[in-house]
C-alpha positions as CSV (number, residue, x, y, z in Angstrom):
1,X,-13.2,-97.6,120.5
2,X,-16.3,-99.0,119.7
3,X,-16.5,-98.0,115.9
4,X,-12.4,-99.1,115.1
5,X,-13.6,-102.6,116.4
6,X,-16.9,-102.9,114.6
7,X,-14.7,-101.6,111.2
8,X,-12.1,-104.3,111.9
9,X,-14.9,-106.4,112.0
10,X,-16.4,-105.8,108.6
11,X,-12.8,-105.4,107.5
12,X,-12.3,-109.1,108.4
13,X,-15.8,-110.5,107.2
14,X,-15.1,-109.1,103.9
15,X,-11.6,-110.5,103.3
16,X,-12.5,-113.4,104.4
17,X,-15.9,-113.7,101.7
18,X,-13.0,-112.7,98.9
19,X,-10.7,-115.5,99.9
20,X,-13.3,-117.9,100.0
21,X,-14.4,-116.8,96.3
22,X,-10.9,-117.2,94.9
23,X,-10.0,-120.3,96.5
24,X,-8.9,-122.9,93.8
25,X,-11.0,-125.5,92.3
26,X,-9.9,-129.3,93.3
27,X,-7.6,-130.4,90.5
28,X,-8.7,-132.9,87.9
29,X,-8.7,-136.8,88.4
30,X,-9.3,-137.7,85.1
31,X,-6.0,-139.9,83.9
32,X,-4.8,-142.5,85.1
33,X,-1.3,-140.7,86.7
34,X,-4.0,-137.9,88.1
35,X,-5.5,-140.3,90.2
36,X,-2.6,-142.5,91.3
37,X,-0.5,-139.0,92.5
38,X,-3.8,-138.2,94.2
39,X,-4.1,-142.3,95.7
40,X,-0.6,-141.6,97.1
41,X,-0.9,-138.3,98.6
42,X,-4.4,-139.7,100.8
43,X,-2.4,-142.9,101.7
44,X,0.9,-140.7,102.4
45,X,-1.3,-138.1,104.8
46,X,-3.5,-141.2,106.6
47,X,0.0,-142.6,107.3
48,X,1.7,-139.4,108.3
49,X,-1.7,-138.9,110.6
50,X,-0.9,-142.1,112.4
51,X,2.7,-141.6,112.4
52,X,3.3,-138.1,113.3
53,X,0.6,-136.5,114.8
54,X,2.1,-133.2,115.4
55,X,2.5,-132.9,111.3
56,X,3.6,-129.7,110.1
57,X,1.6,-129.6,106.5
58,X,3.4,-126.4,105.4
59,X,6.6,-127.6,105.8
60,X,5.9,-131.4,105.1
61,X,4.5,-130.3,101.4
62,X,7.3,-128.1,100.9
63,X,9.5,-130.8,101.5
64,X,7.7,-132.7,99.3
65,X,8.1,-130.7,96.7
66,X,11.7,-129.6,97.0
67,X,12.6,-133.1,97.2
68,X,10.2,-134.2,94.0
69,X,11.5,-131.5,91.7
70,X,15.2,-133.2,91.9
71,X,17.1,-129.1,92.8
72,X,19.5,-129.7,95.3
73,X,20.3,-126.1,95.6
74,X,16.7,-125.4,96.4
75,X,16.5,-127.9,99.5
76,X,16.7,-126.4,103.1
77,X,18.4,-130.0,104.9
78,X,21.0,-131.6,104.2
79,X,21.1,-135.7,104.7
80,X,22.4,-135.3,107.7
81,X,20.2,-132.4,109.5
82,X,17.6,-134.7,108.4
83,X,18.8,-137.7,109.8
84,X,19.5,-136.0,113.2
85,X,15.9,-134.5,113.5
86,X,14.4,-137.9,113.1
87,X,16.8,-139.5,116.1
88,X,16.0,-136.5,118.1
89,X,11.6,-137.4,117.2
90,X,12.4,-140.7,117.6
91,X,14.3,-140.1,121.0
92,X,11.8,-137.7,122.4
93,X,8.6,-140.2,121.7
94,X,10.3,-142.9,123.4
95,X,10.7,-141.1,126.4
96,X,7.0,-139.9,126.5
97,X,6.1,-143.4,125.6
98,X,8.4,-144.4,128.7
99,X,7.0,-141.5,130.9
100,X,3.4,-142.6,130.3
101,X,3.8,-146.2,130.8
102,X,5.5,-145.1,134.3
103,X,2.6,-143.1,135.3
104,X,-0.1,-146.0,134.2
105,X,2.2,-148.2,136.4
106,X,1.9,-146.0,139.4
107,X,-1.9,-145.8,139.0
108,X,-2.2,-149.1,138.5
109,X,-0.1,-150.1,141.9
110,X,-2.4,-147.5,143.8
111,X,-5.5,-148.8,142.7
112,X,-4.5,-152.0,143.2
113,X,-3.5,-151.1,146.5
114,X,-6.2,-149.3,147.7
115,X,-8.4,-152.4,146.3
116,X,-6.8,-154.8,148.5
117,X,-6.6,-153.0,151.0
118,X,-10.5,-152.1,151.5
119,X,-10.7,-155.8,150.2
120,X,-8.6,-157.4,153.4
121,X,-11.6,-155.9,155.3
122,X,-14.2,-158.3,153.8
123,X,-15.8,-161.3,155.9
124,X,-14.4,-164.2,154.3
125,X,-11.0,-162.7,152.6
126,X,-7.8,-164.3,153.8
127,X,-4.6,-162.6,153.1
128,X,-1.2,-165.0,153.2
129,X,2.1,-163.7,153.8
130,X,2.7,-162.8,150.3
131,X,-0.2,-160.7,150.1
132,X,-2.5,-163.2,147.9
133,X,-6.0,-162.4,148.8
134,X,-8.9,-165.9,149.0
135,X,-12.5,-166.4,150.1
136,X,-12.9,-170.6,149.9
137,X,-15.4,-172.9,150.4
138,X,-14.3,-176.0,151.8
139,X,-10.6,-176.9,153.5
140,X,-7.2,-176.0,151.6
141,X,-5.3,-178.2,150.6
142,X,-1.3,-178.3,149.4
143,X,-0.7,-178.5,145.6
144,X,2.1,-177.5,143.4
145,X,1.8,-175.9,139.9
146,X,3.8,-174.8,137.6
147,X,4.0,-172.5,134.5
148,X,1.7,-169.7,135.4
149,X,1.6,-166.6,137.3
150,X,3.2,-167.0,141.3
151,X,-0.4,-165.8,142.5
152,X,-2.5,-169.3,140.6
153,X,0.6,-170.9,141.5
154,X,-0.2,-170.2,145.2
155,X,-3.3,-169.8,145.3
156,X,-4.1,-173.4,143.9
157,X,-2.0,-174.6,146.8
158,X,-4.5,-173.9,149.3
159,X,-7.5,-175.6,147.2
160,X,-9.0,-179.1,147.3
161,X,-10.4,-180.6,144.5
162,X,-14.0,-179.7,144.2
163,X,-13.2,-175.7,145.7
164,X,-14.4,-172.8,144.8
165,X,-12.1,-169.9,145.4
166,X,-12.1,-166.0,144.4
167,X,-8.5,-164.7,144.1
168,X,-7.3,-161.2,144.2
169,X,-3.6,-161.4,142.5
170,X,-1.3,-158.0,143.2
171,X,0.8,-157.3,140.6
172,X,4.0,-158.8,142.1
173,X,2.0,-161.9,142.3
174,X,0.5,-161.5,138.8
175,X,2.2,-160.0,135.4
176,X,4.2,-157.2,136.9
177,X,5.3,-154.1,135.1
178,X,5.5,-155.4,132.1
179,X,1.7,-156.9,132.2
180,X,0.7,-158.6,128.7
181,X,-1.3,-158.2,125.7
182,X,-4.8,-158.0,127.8
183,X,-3.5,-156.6,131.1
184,X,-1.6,-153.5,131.9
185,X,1.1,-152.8,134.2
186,X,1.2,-153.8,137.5
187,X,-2.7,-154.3,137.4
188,X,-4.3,-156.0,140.3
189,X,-6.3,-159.8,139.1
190,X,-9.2,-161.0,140.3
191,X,-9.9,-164.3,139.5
192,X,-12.9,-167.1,140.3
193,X,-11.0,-170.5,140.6
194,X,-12.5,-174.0,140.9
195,X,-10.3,-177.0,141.2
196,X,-11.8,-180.1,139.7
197,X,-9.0,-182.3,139.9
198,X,-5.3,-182.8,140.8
199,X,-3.3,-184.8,138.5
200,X,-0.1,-185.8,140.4
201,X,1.7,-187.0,137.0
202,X,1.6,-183.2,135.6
203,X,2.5,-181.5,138.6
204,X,6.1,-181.0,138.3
């Protein structure tokens, strides 16, 4: 047993030396049209990399070159196989897409969770009815804002001017599922609020 493996060995080392000796030179990029097909096959592959990262090179250049030498006969898909394989790709990474952004949201609402929980145990931390977290200094105070998230909104309710709060914002309180361009979904906020001033006029 221990001489057929060592041969297979030696068998393999030496095929692979002569395929590394015959392997073809890189073509030319002398004209003009040399380098531009070469430009457009590195842009085409950085895109593709981006785009589908599961690329299948053998078959991609194939279909490249089927569908660059203008034979219809020679071509493996019709329009419509083509066009149903792409709704099916497209289909199938919108609902990983979907499945992943479910599965950060879940995190997200446990670790939240969990954080406001262990943080409800803190001296100073006051938790209201809606489950807005505050440590003040100073007395609160009522005072209505508008056009931001429910948890400033409430959470500036209970401040005079001149206080210093530290809010912790759940997610139902804060951006939700759906989050924003900085936060994710359903993250917990934590936020370190002073009030300067009211200004009756703009709180409406």
């Amino acid at each position: 047993m221990k001489k057929t493996l060592f041969a297979l060995t030696i068998a393999g080392l030496v095929a692979g030396c002569s395929s590394a000796q015959e392997a073809p030179k890189d073509p030319a990029l002398e004209s003009n049209s040399e380098k531009v097909s070469y430009g457009m096959g590195l842009v085409m592959g950085e895109r593709m990399g981006n785009d589908l990262p599961d690329l299948q090179m053998e078959q991609f250049l194939q279909g490249i070159q089927h569908g660059n030498n203008g034979d219809q006969a020679q071509r493996r898909m019709t329009q419509e196989e083509i066009q149903a394989a792409l709704m099916s790709y497209q289909q199938q990474l919108q609902e990983d897409q979907a499945k992943q952004i479910e599965e950060m949201t879940q995190k997200n609402v446990d670790a939240g969770n969990a954080f406001l929980a262990k943080n409800a145990e803190r001296e100073g931390v006051t938790t209201t009815d809606s489950g807005l977290q505050y440590r003040e200094r100073g007395e609160p105070v009522s005072f209505r804002l508008d056009q931001v998230i429910p948890g400033w909104t409430e959470g500036l309710q209970l401040m005079n001017e001149g206080a210093r709060y530290k809010l912790y914002i759940p997610s139902d309180l804060a951006y939700g599922p759906g989050g924003n361009r900085a936060i994710g979904p359903n993250e917990t906020l934590v936020f370190d609020v002073e009030l300067l001033a009211i200004n009756p006029d703009s709180a409406q």
